[in-house]
Phi, psi and omega in degrees: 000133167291133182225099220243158128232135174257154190245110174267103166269358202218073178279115157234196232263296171294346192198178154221146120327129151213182216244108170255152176267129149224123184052043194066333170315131176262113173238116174040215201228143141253173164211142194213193198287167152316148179266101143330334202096334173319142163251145168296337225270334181299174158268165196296306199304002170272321198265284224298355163321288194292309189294148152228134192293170194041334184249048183198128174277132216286132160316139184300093200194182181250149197209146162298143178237126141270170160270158100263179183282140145237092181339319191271296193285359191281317191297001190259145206288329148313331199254324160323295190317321172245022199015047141110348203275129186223124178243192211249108165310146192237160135055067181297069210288146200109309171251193232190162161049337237274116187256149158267119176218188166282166174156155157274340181216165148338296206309329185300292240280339213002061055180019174278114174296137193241158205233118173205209169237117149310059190276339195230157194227123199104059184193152170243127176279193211339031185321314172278282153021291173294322199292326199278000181272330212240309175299316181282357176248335177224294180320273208294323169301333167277344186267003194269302192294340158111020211282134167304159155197130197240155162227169195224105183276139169219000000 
């Protein structure tokens, strides 16, 4: 099983910081919306109380991972590269869509963890890079062999 977690260590006013993970391995930093505090253990109707779109990072819990087509990333040359397969976080409560892709600020994310090296601050650098590094490395040799995959936010 692939098993990726993120460790939110840096909660400021705009964003959260975290520490990612695969199969125990620290491969670099993410970043996402502010940690609201959500939980899977909340109801959607709690959450969706709390959430504010685009600026809330998805509750804190373990979630099924698939590739799917993404309709919004396939014309992008990262997202070519994997025909089209970007992946998906599953059954979310609240959200809808929820992705591992590149970005660079908050502003990228609607509340989907973007994967880069944290170097600069509230901001991630070599974001595409680090993802296709992280894809070729783990994602697609697990999605081949046929391997389940979860993430685990903490």
């Amino acid at each position: 099983m692939l098993q990726v977690t993120i460790k939110r260590v840096y909660p400021k006013n705009d964003y959260t910081i975290g520490r990612f993970y695969t199969n125990g391995e620290r491969f670099y930093e993410s970043l996402e919306d502010k940690d609201r505090g959500l939980t899977d253990k909340w109801t959607t109707a709690a959450i969706k109380i709390v959430k504010i779109f685009g600026r809330t990072a998805i509750p804190k819990g373990t979630y099924r991972m698939v590739l799917s087509k993404s309709e919004k990333f396939k014309s992008r040359s990262w997202c070519k590269k994997y025909n089209g397969l970007v992946p998906e976080i599953l059954d979310v409560k609240g959200f809808s869509g929820v992705r591992i892709h590149p970005g660079n600020t908050a502003a990228d994310t609607d509340g989907c963890p973007l994967i880069g090296e944290n170097k600069k601050t509230g901001a991630l650098v070599n974001s595409v890079k680090r993802y296709c590094e992280w894809m070729d490395k783990y994602v697609m040799p697990a999605y081949q062999r046929g391997e389940p995959m979860q993430i685990t936010i903490e």
